[in-house]
TORNUSE-117704 format. One line per 5 residues: number of its first residue (from 1); their letters; for each residue x, z, y of C-alpha. Coordinates in steps of 0.001 Angstrom, whole numbers. Layout:
% residues N
NUM	A	X,Z,Y  ...
% end
This chain:
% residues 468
1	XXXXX	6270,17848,7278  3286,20317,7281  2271,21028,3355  -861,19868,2895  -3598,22281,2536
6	XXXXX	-6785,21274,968  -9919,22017,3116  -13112,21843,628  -15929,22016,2805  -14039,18873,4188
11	XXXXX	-14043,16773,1103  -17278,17498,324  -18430,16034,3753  -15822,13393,3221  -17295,12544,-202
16	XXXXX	-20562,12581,1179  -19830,10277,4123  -18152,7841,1844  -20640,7768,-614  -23395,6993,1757
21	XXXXX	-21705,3970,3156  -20641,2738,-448  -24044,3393,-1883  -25230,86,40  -22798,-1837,-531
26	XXXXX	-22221,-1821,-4211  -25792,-2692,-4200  -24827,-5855,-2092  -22308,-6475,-4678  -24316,-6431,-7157
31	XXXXX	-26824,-8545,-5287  -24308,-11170,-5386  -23660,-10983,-8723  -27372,-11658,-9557  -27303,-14549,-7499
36	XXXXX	-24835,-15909,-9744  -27297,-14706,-13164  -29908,-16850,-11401  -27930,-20053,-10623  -26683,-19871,-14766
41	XXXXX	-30685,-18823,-15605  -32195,-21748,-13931  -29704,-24177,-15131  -29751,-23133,-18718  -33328,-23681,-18566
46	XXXXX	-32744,-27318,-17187  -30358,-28298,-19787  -27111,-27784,-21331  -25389,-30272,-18973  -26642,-29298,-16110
51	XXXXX	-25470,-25245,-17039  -21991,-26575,-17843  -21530,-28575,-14573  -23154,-25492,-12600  -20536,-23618,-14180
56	XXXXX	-17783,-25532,-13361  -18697,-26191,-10053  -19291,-22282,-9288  -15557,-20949,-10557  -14702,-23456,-8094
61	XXXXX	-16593,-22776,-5518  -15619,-18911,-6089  -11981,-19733,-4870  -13787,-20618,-1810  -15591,-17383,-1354
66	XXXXX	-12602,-15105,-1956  -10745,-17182,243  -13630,-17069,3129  -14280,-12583,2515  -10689,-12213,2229
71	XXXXX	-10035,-13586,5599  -12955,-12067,6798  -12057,-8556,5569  -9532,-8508,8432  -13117,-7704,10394
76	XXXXX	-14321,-4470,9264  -11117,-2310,9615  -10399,-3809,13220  -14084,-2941,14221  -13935,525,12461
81	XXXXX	-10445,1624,14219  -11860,799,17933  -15369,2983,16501  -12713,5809,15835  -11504,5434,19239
86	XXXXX	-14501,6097,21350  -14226,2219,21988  -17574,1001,20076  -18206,-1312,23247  -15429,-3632,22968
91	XXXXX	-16722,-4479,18882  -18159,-7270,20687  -14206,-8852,22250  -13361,-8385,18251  -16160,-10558,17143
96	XXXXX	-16278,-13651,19050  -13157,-13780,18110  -14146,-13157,14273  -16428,-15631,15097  -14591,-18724,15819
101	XXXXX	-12271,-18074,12968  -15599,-18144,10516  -16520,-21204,12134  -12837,-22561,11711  -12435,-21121,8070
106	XXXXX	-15823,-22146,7197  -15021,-25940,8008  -11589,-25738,6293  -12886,-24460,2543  -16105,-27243,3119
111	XXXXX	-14058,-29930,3282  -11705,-28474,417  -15075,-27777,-1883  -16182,-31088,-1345  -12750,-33127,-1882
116	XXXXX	-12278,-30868,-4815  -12204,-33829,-7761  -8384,-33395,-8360  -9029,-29791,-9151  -11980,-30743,-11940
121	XXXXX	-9305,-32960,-13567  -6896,-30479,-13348  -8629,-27909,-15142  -9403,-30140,-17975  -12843,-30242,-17628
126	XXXXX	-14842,-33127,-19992  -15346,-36461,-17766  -18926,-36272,-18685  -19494,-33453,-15927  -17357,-34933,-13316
131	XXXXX	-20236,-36354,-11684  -22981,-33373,-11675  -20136,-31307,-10718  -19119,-33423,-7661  -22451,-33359,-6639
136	XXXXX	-22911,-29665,-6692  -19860,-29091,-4926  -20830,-31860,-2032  -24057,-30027,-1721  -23212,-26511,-1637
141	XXXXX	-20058,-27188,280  -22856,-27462,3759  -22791,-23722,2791  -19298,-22364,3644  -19265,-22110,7680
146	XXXXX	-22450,-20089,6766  -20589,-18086,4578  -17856,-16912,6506  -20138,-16633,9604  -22126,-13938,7424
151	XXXXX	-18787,-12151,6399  -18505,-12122,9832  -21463,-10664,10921  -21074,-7950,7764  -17797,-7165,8846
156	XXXXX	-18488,-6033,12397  -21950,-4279,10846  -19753,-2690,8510  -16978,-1585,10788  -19349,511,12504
161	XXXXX	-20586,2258,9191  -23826,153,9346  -23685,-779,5562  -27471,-1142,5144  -28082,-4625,6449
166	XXXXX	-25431,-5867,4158  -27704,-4528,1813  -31214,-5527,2797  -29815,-9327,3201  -28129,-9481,18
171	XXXXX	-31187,-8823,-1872  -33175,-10606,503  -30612,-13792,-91  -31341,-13249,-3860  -35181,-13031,-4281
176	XXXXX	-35107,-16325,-1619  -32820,-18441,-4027  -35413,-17840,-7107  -38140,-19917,-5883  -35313,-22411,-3874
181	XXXXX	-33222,-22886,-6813  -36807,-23692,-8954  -37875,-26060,-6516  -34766,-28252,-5884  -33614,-27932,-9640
186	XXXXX	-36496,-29035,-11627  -38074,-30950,-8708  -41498,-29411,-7290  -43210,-29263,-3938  -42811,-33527,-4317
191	XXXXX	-39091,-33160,-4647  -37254,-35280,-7023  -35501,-33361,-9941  -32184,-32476,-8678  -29912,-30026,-11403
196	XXXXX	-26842,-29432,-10416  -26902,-30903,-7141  -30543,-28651,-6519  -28637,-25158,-7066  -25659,-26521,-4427
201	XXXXX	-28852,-27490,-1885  -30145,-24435,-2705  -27327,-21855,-2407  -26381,-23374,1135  -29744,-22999,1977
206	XXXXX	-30091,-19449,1062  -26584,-18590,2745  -27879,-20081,6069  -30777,-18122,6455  -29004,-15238,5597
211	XXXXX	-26576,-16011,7956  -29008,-16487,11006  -30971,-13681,9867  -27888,-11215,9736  -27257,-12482,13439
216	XXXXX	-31241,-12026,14460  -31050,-8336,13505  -28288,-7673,15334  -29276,-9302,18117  -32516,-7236,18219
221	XXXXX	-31719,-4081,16748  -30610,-940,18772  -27699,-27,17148  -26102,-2902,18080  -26808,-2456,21782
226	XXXXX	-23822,-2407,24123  -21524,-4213,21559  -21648,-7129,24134  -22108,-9760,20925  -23776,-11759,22692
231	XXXXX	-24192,-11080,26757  -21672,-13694,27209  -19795,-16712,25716  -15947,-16691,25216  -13772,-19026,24239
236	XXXXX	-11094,-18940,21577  -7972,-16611,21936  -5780,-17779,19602  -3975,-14220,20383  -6377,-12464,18883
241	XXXXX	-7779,-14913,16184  -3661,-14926,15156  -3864,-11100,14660  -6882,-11394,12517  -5236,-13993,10294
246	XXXXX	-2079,-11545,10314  -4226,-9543,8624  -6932,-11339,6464  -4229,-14193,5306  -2666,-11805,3123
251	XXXXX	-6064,-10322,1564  -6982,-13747,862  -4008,-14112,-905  -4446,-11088,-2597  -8139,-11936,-3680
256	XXXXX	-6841,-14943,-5090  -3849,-14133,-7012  -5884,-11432,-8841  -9429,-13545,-9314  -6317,-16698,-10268
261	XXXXX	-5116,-13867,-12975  -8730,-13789,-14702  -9058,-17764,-14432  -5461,-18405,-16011  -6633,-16017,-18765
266	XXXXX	-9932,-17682,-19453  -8101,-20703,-20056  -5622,-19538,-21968  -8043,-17766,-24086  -9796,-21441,-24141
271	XXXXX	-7368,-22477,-26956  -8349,-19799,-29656  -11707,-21733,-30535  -15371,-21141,-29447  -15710,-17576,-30893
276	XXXXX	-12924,-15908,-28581  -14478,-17866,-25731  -17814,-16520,-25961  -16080,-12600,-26928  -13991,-12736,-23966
281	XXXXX	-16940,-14119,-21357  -19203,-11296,-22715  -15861,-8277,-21935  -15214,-10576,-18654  -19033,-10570,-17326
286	XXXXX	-19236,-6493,-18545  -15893,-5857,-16597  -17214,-7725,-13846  -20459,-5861,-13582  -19265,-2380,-13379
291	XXXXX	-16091,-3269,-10615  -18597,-3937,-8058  -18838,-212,-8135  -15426,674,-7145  -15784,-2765,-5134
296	XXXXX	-17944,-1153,-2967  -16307,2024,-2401  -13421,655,-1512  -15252,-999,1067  -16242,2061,2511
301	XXXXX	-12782,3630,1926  -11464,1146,4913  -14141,1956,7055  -13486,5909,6452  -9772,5442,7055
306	XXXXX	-9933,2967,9753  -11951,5416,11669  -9674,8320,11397  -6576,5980,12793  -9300,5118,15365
311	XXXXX	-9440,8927,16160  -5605,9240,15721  -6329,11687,12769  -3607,11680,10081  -4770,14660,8146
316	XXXXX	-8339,12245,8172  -6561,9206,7099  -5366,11530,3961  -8867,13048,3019  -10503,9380,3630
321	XXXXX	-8050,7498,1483  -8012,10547,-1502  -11288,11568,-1481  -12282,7959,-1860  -9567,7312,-4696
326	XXXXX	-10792,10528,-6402  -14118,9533,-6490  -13549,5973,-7784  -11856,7577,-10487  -14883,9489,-11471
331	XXXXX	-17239,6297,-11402  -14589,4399,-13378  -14831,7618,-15960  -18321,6873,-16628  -17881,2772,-17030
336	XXXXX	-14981,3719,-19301  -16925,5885,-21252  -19532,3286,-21658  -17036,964,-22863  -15890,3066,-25147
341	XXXXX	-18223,4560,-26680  -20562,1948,-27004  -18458,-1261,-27160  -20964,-3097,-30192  -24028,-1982,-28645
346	XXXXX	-23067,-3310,-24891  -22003,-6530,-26593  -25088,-7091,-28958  -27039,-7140,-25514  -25582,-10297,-24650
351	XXXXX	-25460,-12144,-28653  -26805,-12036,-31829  -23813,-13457,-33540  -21936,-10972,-35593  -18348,-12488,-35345
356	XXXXX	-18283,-12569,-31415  -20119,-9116,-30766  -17113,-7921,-33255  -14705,-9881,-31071  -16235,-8491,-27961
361	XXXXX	-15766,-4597,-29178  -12336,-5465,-29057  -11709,-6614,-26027  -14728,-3935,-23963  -12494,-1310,-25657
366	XXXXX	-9508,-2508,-23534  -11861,-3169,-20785  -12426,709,-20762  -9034,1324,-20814  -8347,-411,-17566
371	XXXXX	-11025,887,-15857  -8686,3853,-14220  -6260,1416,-13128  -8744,-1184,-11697  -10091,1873,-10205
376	XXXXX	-7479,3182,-8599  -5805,-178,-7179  -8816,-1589,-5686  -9037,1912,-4024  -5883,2424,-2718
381	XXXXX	-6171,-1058,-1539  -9341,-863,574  -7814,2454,2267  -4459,562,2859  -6788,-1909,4609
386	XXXXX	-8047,897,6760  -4379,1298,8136  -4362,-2472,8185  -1750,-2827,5754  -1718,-5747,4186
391	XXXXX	1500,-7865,3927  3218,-5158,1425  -12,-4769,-560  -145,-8634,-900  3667,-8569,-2554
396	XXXXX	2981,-5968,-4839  56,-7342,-6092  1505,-10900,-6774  4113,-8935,-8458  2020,-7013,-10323
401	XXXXX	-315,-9505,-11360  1750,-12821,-12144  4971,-10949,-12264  4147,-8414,-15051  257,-8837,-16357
406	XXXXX	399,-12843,-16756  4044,-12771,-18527  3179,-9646,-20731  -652,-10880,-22111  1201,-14381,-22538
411	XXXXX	4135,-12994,-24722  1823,-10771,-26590  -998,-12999,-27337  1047,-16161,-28474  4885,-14941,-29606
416	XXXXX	3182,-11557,-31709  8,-13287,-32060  -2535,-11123,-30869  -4520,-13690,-29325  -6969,-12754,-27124
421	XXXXX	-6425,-8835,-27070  -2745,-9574,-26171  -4007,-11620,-22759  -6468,-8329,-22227  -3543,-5876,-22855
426	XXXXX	-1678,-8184,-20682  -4623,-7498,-17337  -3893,-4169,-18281  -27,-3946,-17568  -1013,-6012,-14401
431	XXXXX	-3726,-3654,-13303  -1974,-225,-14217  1194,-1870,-12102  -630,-2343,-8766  -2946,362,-9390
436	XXXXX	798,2759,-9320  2324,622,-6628  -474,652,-4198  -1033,4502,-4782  2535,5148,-4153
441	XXXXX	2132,2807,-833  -836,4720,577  546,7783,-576  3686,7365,1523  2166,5685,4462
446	XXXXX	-533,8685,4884  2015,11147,4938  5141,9450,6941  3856,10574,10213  2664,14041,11851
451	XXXXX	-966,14449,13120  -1751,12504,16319  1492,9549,15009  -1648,7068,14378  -3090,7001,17499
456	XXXXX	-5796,7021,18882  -5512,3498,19034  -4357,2107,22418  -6426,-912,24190  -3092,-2667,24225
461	XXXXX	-2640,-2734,20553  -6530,-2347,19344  -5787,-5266,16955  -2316,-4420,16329  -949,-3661,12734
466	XXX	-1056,-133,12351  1776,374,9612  4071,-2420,8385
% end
């Protein structure tokens, strides 16, 4: 092997490239997130009840969503890799096929939303919800083949480092559910009050138009032209939709065993009494915030990467996948120096009460120290994604996760009695373990083979598994 020499004027336009796809993207992220602000907003303001079975119903209905992007995320680094190639027109074979799985997918997680009571049970939740919860479920449940259909769409825009529209309907998506969400939930325009069951009508609602106006734009827009999306009809391939589950299946699984890490510790934490509840959603919803960050740029990591095993590249592959980890690390820097430095005063911003702001300190100062690691593996993650690597990633982060973090916050926070800290020092263990597995994985993978090993990619295996 070649020693690596480091080309400057290379990262920089590396690091430039990346950032300019990310730079959307987070913003979509975070567009998301403020849907979910306005869903909690508008139900706090129609009661109590209503808030608590809107909040229920949404940590459900978020196992849906990560199950619907992470099978979609197979999408973006098929599309990218054939962009790579010179083979931008055959996007189009790669998206009907995308397509139909949505569709498929989409069904599936509607009909598991809406026969969700056994889940509501199992979680303990108070009987007194059941109902506004099963509503809200039945209603926004209309919303998933929309959902996956627009992951669908986003993946094939993003794939071709068109990160913008993800952007524009995102935002779009979140000032339409404002006046939605008002009408259905308190009852206007000659609409009966709805609550719970309004913000379910109103999310599906939202994620349908943004659904047919994703596919309207790309219909119409030029840089979309010669794609092929849709000059002609095809039917399924189960081929092809089999190698897009070979790789989304195992992101899916991924998505969930980490966001099933952060549930399992919320209801753990559940048992210390109101006042660690409230500390650890403040930490949680801070955390949450600044990830979409290196969310995004990992986003744009797989498209980077995936276009240099397009080109065949391997010296690419390297300065996509670093560069992008490198500068993750220095946006995690800043969030960690937020945290802290100013754990009290991001905490006061969310409570007045003393005990839980103290609380909160605690656990943001943990937060920051886990901002590296969360850095780094959702980094090394998105750029193993690139190579289409996911089965490996998938094991080490179920190891990782419920193998180390879940047995190490749970020993520390009920045998030595740390309580909630222990369950945070315990997502810290889990994060810092993937974060040096996954490295280690992309590390080795971008250096096994000489330049040229990766491709280009060959029509034959255009949705093949890169690396296994």
């Amino acid at each position: 092997m070649k020693p690596f020499h480091l080309d400057r004027a290379r990262v920089a336009r590396e690091i430039g490239a990346t950032v300019r796809l990310a730079l959307p993207l987070i913003l979509a992220q975070l567009a998301a997130v403020g849907s979910n602000v306005i869903d909690a907003v508008l139900a706090g303001h129609v009661g109590a009840h209503v808030l608590g079975a809107v909040a229920v119903g949404a940590s459900i209905w978020s196992l849906a969503i990560v199950s619907g992007i992470g099978m979609m995320m197979s999408v973006p680094p098929s599309i990218s890799q054939l962009d790579g190639a010179g083979r931008r027109h055959e996007a189009g074979e790669v998206f009907h096929q995308a397509i139909w799985l949505a569709l498929a997918m989409g069904v599936l997680l509607g009909l598991a939303v809406r026969h969700a009571e056994p889940l509501i049970k199992l979680i303990g939740v108070s009987p007194s919800l059941y109902g506004d919860v099963g509503e809200f479920l039945r209603a926004i449940s209309w919303g998933a083949p929309a959902l996956t259909c627009y992951f669908a769409l986003r993946g094939l825009s993003e794939g071709l480092s068109l990160t913008r529209p993800s952007m524009y309907f995102s935002f779009g998506g979140l000032v339409l559910l404002v006046p939605l969400g008002y009408i259905f939930m308190f009852g206007k325009l000659g609409l009966p009050p709805q609550g719970a069951r309004g913000c379910g009508i109103a999310t599906a609602t939202v994620l349908w138009i943004e659904m047919l106006a994703f596919g309207i734009y790309i219909f119409f827009h030029p840089n979309y032209r010669g794609l092929g999306v849709f000059s002609h009809f095809e039917w399924p391939d189960f081929k092809r939709i089999g190698r897009l589950v070979h790789i989304g299946l195992p992101m899916a699984i991924t998505l969930l065993a980490e966001g099933g890490l952060f549930v399992a510790a919320a209801l753990l934490i559940g048992t210390m009494g109101e006042d660690m509840v409230a500390s650890h959603q403040v930490a949680l919803n801070v955390a949450a915030l600044f990830f979409m960050v290196p969310l995004g740029l990992a986003m744009a990591i797989t498209v980077r990467v995936g276009n240099a095993v397009g080109r065949g590249d391997a010296s690419g592959i390297r300065y996509a996948g670093f560069c992008g980890i490198g500068l993750t690390l220095a946006t995690q820097a800043i969030s960690a120096g937020l945290m802290l430095g100013f754990p009290q005063l991001i905490a006061s911003l969310y409570t007045h009460d003393k005990t839980v702001i103290a609380l909160a300190a605690q656990l943001l100062l943990l937060a920051g120290l886990f901002q590296f690691s969360d850095g780094i593996q959702v980094a090394s993650n998105g750029a193993l994604r690139g190579l289409k690597d996911t089965r490996v990633p998938m094991a080490i982060t179920l190891f990782a996760y419920w193998g180390v973090g879940m047995p190490v916050g749970w020993w520390l926070a009920f045998h030595v009695g740390l309580g909630a800290r222990g369950i945070w020092m315990g997502l810290i263990a889990g994060l810092s373990m993937a974060a040096l597995l996954l490295f280690v994985r992309f590390w080795r993978s971008s250096f096994r083979h000489k330049a040229g090993t990766f491709g280009p990619v060959a029509p034959a295996a255009a949705d093949a598994t890169i690396t296994s």
